[in-house]
C-alpha positions in Angstrom: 40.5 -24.5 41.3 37.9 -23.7 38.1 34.9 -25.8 38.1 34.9 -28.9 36.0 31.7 -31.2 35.6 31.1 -33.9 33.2 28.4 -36.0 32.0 28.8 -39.9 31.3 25.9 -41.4 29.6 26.2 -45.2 28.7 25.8 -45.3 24.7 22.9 -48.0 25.4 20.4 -46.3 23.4 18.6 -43.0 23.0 19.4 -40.3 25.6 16.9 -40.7 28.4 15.0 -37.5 29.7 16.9 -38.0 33.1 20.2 -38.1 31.9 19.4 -34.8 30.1 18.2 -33.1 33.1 21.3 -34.3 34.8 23.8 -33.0 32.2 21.6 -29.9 32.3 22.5 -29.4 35.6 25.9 -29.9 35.2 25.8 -28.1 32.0 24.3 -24.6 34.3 26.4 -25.1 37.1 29.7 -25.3 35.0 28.6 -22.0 32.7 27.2 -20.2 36.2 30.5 -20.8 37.7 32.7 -20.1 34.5 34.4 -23.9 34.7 33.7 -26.5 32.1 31.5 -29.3 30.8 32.7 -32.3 29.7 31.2 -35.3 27.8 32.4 -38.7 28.2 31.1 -42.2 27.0 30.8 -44.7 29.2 31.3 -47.4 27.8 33.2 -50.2 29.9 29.9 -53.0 29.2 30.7 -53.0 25.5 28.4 -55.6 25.0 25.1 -53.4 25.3 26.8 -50.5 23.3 25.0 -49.5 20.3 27.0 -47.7 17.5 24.5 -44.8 16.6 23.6 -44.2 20.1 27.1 -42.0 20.7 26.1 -39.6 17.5 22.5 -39.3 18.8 23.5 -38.0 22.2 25.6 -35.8 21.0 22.8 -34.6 18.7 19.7 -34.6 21.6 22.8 -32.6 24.0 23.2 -30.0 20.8 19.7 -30.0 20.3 19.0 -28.8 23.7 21.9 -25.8 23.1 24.0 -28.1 25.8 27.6 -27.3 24.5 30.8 -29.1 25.8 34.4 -28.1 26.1 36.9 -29.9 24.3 36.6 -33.3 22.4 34.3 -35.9 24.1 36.0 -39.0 25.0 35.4 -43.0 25.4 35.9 -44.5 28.5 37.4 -47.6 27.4 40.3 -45.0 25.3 42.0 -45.3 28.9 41.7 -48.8 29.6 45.8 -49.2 29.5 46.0 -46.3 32.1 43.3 -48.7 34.8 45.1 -51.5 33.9 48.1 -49.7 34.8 46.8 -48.5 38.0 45.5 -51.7 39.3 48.8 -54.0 38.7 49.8 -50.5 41.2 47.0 -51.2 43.2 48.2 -55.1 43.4 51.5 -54.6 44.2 50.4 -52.2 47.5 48.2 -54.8 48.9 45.2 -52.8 47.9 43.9 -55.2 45.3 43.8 -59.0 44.8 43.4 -61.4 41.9 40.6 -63.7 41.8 40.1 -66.2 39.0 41.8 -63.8 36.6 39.5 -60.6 37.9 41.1 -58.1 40.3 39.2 -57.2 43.3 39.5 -53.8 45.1 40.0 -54.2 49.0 37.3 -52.5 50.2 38.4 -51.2 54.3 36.1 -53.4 56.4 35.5 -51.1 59.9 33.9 -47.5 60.6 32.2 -46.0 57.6 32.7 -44.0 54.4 31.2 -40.7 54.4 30.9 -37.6 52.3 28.5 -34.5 52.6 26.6 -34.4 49.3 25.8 -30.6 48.0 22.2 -32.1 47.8 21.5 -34.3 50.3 23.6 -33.6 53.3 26.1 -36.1 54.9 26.0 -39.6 54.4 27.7 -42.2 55.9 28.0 -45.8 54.0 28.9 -48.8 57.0 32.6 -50.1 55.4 31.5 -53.7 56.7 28.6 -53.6 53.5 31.0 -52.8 51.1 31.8 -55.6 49.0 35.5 -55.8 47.6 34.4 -55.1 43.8 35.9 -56.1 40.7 37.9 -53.3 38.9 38.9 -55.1 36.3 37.3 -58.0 34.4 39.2 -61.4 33.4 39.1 -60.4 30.3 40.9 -57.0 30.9 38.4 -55.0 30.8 37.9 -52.2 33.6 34.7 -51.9 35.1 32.2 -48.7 35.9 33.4 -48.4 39.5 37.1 -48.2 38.5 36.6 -46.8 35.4 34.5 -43.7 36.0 36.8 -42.3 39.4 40.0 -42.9 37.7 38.7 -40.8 34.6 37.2 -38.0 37.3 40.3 -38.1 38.6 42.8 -37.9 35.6 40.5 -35.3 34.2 40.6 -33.0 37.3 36.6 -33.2 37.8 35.7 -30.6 41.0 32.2 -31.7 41.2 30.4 -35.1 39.9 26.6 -34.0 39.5 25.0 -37.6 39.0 21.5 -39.5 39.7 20.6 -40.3 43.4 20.4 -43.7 41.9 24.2 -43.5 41.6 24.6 -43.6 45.7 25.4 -46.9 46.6 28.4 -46.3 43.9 30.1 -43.7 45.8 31.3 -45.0 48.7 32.9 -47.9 46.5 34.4 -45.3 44.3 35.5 -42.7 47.1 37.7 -45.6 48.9 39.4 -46.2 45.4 40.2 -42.0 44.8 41.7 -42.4 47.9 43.9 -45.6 47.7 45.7 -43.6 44.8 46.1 -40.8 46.6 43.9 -38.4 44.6 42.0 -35.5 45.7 38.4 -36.6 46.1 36.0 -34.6 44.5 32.5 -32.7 45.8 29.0 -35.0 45.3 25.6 -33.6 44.4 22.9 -36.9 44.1 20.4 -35.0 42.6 17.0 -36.4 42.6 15.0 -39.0 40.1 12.2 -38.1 37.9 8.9 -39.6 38.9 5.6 -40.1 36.6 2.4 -38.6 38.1 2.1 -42.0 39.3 5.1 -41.7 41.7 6.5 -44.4 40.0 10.2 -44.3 37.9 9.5 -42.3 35.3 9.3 -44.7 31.5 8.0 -45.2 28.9 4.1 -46.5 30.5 4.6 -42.6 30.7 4.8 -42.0 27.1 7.7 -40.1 25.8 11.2 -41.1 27.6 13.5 -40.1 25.5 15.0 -36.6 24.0 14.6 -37.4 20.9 11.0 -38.6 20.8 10.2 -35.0 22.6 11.8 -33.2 19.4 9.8 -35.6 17.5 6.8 -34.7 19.0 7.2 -31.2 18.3 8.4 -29.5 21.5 10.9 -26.5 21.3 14.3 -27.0 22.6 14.0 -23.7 24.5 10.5 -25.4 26.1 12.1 -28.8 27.3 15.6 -26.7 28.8 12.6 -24.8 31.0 10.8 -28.0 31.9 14.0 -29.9 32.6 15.7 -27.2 34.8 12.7 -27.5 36.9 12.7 -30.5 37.6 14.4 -30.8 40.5 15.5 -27.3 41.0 13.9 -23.9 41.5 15.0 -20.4 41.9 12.7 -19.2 44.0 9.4 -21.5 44.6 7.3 -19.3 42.1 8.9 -18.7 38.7 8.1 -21.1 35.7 9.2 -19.7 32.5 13.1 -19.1 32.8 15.0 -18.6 29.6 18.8 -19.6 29.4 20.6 -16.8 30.0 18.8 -16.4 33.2 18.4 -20.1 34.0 22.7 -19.4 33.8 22.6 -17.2 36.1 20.3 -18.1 38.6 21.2 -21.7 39.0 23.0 -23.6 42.4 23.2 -26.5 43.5 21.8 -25.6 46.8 18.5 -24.6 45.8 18.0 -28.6 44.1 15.9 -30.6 46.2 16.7 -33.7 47.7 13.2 -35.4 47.0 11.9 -36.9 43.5 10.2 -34.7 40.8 7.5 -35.8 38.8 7.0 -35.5 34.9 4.0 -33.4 34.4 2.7 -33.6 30.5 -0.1 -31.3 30.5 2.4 -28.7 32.5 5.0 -29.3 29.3 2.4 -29.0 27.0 1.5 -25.7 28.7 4.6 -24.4 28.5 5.4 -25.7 25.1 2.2 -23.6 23.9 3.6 -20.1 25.8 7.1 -20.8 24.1 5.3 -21.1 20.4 3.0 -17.8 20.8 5.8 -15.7 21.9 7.6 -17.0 18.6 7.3 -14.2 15.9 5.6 -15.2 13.1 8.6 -16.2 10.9 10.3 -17.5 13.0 7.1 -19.7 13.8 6.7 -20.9 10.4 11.0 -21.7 10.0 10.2 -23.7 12.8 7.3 -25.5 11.8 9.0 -25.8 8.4 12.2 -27.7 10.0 9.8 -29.7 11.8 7.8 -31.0 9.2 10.7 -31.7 6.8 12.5 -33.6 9.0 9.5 -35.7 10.4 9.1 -36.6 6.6 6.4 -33.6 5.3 7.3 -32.5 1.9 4.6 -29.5 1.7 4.8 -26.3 0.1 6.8 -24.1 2.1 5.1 -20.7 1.1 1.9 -22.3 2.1 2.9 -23.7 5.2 4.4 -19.9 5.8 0.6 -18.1 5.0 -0.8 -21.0 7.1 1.5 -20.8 10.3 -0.6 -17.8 11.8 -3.4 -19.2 11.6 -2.6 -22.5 13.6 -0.1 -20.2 16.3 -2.9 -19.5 18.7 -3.9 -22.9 18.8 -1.8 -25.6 19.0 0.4 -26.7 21.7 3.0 -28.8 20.1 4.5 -28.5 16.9 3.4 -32.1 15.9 -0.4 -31.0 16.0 0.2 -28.9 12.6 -0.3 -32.0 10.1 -3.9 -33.2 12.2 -5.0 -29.2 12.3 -3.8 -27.4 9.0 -3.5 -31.3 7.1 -6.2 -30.0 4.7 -4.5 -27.4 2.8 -2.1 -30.0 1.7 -4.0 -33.2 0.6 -7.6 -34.4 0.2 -10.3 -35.0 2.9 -13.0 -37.1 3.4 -15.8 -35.5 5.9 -17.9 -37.6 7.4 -21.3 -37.5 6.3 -22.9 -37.5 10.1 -20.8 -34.2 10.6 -22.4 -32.3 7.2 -26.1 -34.2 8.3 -28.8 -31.4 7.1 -26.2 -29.1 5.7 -26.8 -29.8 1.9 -28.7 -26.6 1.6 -26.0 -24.0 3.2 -23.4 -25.8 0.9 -25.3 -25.2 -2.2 -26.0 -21.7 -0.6 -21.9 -21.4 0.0 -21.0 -22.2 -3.4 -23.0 -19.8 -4.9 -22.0 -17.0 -2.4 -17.9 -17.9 -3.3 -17.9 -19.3 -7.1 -17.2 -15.7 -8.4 -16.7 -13.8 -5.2 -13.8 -10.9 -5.4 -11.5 -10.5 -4.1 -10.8 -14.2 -2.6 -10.1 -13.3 0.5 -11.1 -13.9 4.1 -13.3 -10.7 4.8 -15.0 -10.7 1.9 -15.3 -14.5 2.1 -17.1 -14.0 6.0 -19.4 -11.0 4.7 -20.4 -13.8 1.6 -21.0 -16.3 3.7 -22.5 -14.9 6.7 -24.8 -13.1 4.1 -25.8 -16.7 2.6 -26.7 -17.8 6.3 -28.9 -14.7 7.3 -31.1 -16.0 4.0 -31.7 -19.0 4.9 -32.6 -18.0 8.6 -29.6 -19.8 9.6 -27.4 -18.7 12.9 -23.8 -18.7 12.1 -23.0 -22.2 14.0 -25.6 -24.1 12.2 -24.4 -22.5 9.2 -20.4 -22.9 9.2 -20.1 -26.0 10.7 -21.3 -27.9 7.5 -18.7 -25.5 5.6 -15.9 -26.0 7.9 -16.4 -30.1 8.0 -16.7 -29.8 4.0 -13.4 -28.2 3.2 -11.4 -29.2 5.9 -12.8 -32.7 6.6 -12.8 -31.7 10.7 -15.5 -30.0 13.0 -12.1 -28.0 14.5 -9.7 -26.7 12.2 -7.8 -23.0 12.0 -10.4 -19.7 11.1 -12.7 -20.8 8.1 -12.8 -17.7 6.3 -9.0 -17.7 6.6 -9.0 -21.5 6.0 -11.0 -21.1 2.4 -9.0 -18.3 1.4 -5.9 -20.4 1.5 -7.7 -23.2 -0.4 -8.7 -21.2 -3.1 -11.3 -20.5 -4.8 -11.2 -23.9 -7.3 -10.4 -26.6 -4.3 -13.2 -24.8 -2.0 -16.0 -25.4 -4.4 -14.7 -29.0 -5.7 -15.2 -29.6 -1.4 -18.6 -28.2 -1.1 -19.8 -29.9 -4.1 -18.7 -33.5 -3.0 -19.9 -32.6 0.1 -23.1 -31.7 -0.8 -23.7 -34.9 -2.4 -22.9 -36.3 1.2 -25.1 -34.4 2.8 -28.6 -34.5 0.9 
């Protein structure tokens, strides 16, 4: 039988970072094997649903090149075919009502067992299994009836879901069984820890995919980051691209234990991901980043200004605080140009009718200035590169000015100088 995996994610809110990893995992193991990946919504507890949550997983799942096969579905589209089921259920003594609910009988001797792909066998004692409620007085079907019966009448092979999701199976396996369908393989995989060893949230920081895209990570970054969590090919390798995360991945080589959520590590590997960008593609990034974070600069200056910034930054989002300058006013603070007011009178003169405009003859001008007023080049460019770009760190002055221009540079260094007397 082909592979078929799915992931459910209650439309509660936006997609958490551990649901991602787990529909990334079902997402490789379904395109390593050749089956398919399906997306279904769960939502039976209609009361927490919220209505733009079901377009923004989709979008995070797209974002992170996470394609499904065929249509994705509700879980509450089937509620006549559980309802159906359980009057079934009813009638053979499996089930009972109770004040308008039906109850599941759970089998109250020996155990319920399975060997999970991840964490070996495991055996549940019958006589702690509550009979659960399948379907609500209201009509309703619930998780536990819901989400086997869909695995089932959707042929799923393999269900690829949270450790957290444990105590569930053994409630859900009895019911596969009671209708006489063919139980499908378990993998638990593990949760995602902060460095703290604690659940990972948002005391964290970021917990959600979106508010990684916000921050400026690349997709191809956080499909790295994610498939490691949890998982690795062979106890060295970091950076893994898609194709050969594809073809490398099994569930066999996922660890049973917790992973934690390193933020320096992404931030690492975010940074490797942006230099080995080319340079247009670079700045087509950065430029769909900043428009739709709410940036309306000039898009041929954000272009000349992207290879400056490429070495540098780690995270998309640190463009505005680093290269902010070329596109609105500063204000330096005068402790930062203290005892400068002579090299900024000394760099105006150098640049007000220097040709060409352009870096190298803009670091010969400059550096020429300095050498006449006994100056060594950190004493001497640090009062420049706080007057034009209103920061003690910023991308290559010379390079920086030249992008200015000529008429903004001098307007900077002649506030500043006022600043600095």
């Amino acid at each position: 039988m082909a592979v078929r995996v799915r992931i459910a994610p209650s439309p509660t809110g936006l997609l958490h970072i551990g649901t991602a990893r787990t529909a990334l995992f079902n997402w490789l193991f379904a395109r390593h094997e050749g089956g398919e990946f399906r997306l279904r919504i769960e939502n039976t507890d209609t009361s927490r649903e919220v209505a733009e949550a079901v377009d923004q997983i989709q979008d995070s799942l797209r974002w992170l090149g996470l394609d499904w096969d065929g249509p994705h579905t509700f879980q509450l589209d089937r509620m006549d075919d559980c309802r159906r089921v359980a009057d079934e259920l009813l009638a053979a003594g499996k089930a009972y009502e109770d004040e308008g609910a039906i109850r599941f009988r759970m089998p109250e001797e020996g155990v319920t067992a399975w060997d999970d792909i991840v964490r070996g066998r495991i055996e549940y004692p019958n006589e702690k299994l509550e009979d659960v409620v399948i379907v609500r007085s209201d009509g309703r079907p619930t998780y536990n009836f819901a989400s086997p019966m869909e695995d089932v009448w959707d042929g799923i092979t393999h269900v690829i879901r949270g450790d957290d999701h444990i105590p569930n199976t053994p409630k859900q396996l009895n019911i596969i069984r009671a209708v006489g369908a063919e139980i499908p393989a378990y993998a638990h995989v593990p949760m995602i820890f902060g460095m703290d060893g604690k659940k990972l949230s948002k005391r964290h920081g970021a917990d959600a995919v979106e508010e990684f895209r916000d921050a400026g990570y690349l997709p191809e970054t956080m499909l790295n980051f994610l498939a490691l969590l949890g998982w690795a090919p062979d106890g060295e390798t970091t950076l893994i691209g898609r194709d050969e995360l594809i073809q490398r991945f099994s569930l066999e080589r996922v660890s049973s234990s917790p992973s934690q959520f390193d933020y320096q590590k992404l931030d690492w590997m975010n940074g490797v991901y942006l230099r080995e960008l080319s340079p247009e593609e670079y700045a087509h990034r950065l430029l769909l980043w900043l428009g739709e974070n709410g940036y309306d600069w000039d898009a041929e200056l954000v272009t000349r200004a992207a290879p400056l910034v490429q070495e540098k930054i780690a995270k998309l989002s640190e463009f505005p605080g680093f290269a902010g300058f070329l596109f609105g006013n500063v204000e330096p603070d005068s402790a930062d140009l203290d005892g400068g007011a002579p090299m900024l009178a000394a760099a105006d003169a150098a640049l007000a009718s220097l040709e060409p405009f352009e870096a190298t003859a803009i670091e010969t001008a400059l550096r020429a200035a300095a050498d006449r007023l006994g100056l060594k080049p950190r004493q001497a460019f640090q009062p420049i590169r706080v007057a034009v770009t209103g920061s003690k760190v910023s991308p290559g002055l010379f390079e920086s000015i030249e992008l200015l221009g000529r008429e903004t540079t001098l307007s900077r260094l002649r506030a500043a100088a006022g600043g600095a007397a």
